[in-house]
C-alpha distance (Angstrom), angle and dihedral (degrees) to the residues before:
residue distance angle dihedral
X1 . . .
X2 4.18 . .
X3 3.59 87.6 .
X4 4.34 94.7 51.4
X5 4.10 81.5 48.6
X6 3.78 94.4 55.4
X7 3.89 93.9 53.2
X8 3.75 102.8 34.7
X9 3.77 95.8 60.2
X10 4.17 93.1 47.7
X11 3.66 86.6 47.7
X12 3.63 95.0 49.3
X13 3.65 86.6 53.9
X14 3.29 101.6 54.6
X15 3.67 92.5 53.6
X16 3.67 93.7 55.8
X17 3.75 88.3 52.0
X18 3.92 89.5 54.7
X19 3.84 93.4 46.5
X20 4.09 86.1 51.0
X21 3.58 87.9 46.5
X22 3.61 101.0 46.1
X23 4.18 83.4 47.6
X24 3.37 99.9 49.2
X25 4.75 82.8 55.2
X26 3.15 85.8 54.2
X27 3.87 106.3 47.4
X28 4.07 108.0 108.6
X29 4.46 111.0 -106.9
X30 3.58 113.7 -119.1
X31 3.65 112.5 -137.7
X32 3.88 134.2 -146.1
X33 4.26 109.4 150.3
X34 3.12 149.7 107.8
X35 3.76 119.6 -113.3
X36 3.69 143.9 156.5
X37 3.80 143.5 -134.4
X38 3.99 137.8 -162.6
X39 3.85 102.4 -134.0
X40 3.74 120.2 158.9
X41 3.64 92.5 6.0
X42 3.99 93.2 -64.5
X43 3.94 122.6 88.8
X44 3.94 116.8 -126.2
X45 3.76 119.8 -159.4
X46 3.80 110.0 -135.4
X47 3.84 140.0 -169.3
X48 3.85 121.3 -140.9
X49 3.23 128.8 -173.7
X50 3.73 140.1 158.6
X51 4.10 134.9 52.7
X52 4.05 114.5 -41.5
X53 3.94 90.8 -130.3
X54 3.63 92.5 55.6
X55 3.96 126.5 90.0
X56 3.55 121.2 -72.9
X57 3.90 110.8 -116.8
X58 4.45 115.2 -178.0
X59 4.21 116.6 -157.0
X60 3.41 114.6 -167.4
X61 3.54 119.9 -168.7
X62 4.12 134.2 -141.0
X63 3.80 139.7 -80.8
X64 4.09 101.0 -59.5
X65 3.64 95.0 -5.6
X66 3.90 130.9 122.0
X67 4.26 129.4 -131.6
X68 3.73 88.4 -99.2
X69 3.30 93.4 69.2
X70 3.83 85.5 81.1
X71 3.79 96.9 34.8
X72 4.07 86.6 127.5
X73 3.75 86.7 61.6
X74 3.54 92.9 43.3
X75 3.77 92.3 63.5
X76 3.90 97.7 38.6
X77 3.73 85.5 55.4
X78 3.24 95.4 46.8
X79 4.04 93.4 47.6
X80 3.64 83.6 57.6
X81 3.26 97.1 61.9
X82 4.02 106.1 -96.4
X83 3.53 137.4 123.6
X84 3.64 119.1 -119.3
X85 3.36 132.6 -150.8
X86 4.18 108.8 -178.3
X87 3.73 107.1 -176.7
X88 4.00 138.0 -163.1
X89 3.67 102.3 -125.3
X90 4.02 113.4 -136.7
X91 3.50 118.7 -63.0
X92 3.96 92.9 -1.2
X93 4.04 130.9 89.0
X94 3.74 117.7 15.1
X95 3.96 89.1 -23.1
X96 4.30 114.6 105.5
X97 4.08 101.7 -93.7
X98 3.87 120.6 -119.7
X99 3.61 144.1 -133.2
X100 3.29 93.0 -123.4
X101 4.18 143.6 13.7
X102 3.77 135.2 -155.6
X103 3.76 125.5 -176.3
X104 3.75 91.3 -145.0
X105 4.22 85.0 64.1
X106 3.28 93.6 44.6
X107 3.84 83.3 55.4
X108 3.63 95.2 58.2
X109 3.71 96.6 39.4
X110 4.04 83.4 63.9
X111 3.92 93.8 43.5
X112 3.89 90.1 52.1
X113 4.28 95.6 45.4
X114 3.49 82.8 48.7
X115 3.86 94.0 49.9
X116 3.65 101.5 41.0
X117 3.92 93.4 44.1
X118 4.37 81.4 50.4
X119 3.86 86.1 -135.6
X120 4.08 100.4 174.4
X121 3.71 105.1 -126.5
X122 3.70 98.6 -46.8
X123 4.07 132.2 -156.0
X124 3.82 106.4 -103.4
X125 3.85 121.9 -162.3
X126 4.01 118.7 -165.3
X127 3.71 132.9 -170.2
X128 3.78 119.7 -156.8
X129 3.86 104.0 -47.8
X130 3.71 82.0 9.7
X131 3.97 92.9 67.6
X132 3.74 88.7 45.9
X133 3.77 99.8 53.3
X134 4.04 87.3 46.6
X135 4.09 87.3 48.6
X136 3.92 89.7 47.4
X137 3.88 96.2 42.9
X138 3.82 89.9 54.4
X139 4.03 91.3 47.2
X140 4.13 85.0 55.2
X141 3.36 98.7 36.9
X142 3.91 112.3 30.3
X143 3.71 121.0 -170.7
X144 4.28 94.0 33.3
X145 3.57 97.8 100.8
X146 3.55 120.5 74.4
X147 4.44 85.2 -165.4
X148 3.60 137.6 -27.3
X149 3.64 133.2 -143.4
X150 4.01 116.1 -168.0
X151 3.86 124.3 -168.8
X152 3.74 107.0 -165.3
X153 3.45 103.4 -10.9
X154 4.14 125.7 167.0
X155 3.79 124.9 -162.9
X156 3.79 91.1 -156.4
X157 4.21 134.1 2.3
X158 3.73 100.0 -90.6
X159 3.60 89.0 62.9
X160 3.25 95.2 97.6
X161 3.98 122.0 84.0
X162 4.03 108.1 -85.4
X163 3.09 105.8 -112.2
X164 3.69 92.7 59.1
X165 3.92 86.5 40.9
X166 4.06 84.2 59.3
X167 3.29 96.1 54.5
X168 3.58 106.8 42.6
X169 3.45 90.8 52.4
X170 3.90 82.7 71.8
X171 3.43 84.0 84.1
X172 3.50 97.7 79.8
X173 3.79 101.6 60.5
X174 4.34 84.1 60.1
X175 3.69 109.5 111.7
X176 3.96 86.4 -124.7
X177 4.27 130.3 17.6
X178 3.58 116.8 -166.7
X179 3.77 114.9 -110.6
X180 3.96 86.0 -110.6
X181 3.32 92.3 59.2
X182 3.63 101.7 34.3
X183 4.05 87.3 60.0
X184 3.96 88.7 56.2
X185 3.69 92.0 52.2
X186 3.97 97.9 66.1
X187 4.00 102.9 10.0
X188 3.23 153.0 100.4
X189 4.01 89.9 59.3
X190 3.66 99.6 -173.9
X191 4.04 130.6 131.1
X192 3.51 140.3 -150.7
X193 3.95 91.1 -98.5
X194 3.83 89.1 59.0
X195 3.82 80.5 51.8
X196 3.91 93.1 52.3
X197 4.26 85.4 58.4
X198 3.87 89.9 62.7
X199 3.95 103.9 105.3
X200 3.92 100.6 175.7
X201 3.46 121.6 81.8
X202 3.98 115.0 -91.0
X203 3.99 133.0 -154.3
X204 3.98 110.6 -153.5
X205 3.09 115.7 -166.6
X206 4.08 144.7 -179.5
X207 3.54 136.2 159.2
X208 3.94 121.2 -112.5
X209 3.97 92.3 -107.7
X210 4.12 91.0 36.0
X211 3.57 115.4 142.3
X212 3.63 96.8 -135.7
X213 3.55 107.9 90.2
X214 3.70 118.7 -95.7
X215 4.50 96.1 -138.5
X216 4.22 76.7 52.7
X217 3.57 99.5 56.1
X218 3.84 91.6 41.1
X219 3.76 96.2 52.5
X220 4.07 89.0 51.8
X221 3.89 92.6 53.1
X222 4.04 88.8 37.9
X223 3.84 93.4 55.2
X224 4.08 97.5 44.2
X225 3.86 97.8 81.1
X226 4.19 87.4 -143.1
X227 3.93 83.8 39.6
X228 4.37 120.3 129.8
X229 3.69 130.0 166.7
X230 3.31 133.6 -143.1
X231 3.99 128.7 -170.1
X232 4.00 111.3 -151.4
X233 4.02 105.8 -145.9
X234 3.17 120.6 -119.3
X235 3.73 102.9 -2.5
X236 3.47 130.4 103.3
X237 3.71 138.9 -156.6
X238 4.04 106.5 -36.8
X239 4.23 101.1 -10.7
X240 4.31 83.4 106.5
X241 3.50 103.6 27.2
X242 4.61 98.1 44.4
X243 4.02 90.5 82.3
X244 3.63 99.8 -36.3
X245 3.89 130.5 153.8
X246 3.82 78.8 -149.6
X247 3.55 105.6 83.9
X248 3.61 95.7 34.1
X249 3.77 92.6 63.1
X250 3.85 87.1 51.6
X251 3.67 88.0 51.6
X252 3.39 96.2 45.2
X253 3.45 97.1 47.6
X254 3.76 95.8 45.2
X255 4.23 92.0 48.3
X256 4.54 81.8 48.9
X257 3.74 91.7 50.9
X258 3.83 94.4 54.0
X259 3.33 95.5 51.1
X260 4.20 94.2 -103.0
């Protein structure tokens, strides 16, 4: 009987250590890096942060901005219980810059992170040229996004109100225009059919004193079937999106109240 007691309590142990062991593999990582990918034969630099088992969430930033420029969403959403991925778009942020820019690429360089990091249908949030490329990726490769929230998106130049349209056209009488900018002045080229082909349910929204037009933005979220609007008082094009809580309270609430 001693000798059962001396290798039932060793063996007892060891299975305990196992069980911790095989826990401890299977515990979800918690991210918060930065990191980058080759997609569509450019590398992005990323930032992810939040818990691995949580849902995927994508911010992408403005024309010549940088993902830190919504590092206060970044950590709301991740508070909430989301994980973010906040890219460098092509070209822009800490990634090499180009000699030239297309929305459509930009597009496919969002469809392909999302593919080879197997994100199922995430929420993606765009600012400005942000919203656009998350509009356009969805048009060329339907059924990707799980939702999409835009903040001052266009689906072609003269989206914005005329009087800016006027004067940004200025542009084109400079000896040079930086790629950036020379992208904005004759893309996106989308339409409200390509809208009608978005399935998942979109967020579009603009502040009060935007200067996208306001008839724009409402025929985008009137043509996606799952499409709402929603005018932000007294803001205007980046003053609650440029490290704001603002827009990540809309965002929040919007991904909450369909079920996200």
């Amino acid at each position: 009987m001693q000798d059962i007691q001396k290798t039932k309590y060793p063996l007892t142990l060891l299975l305990i250590s196992i069980a911790l062991l095989y826990m401890t593999c299977l515990r979800s990582k918690n991210y918060d890096e930065i990191n980058n990918i080759d997609v569509n034969g450019v590398n992005l630099v990323y930032q992810v942060k939040g818990n691995e088992d949580d849902k995927p969430v994508i911010l992408l930033h403005g024309n010549s901005g940088e993902h830190d420029h919504l590092s206060v969403m970044v950590n709301q959403l991740d508070s909430a219980g989301y994980l973010v991925y906040a890219l460098d778009s092509r070209g822009q942020g800490a990634n090499a810059p180009l000699c030239e820019y297309h929305y459509i690429d930009m597009a496919n360089d969002l469809a392909e992170f999302i593919d080879k990091l197997s994100l199922d249908h995430p929420a993606i949030f765009g600012w400005s040229d942000g919203g656009n490329v998350a509009l356009q990726m969805e048009v060329l490769h339907p059924g990707t996004a799980g939702l999409i929230i835009t903040a001052g998106a266009n689906l072609f130049p003269e989206g914005v109100k005329a009087d800016f349209w006027q004067e940004f056209q200025k542009e084109l009488l400079k000896d040079s225009i930086p790629p950036l900018t020379q992208m904005m002045l004759f893309e996106p080229q989308m339409t409200a059919d390509d809208m009608q082909t978005i399935q998942c349910p979109a967020l579009i929204t603009i502040g009060e004193f935007d200067l996208i037009d306001e008839s724009h933005t409402r025929m985008i979220a009137d043509n996606i079937p799952q499409g709402d609007m929603l005018i932000v008082p007294g803001e205007d094009h980046g003053s609650f999106i440029y490290k704001s809580p603002k827009i990540g309270k809309i965002v929040i609430q919007y991904l909450k109240d369909k079920g996200y």
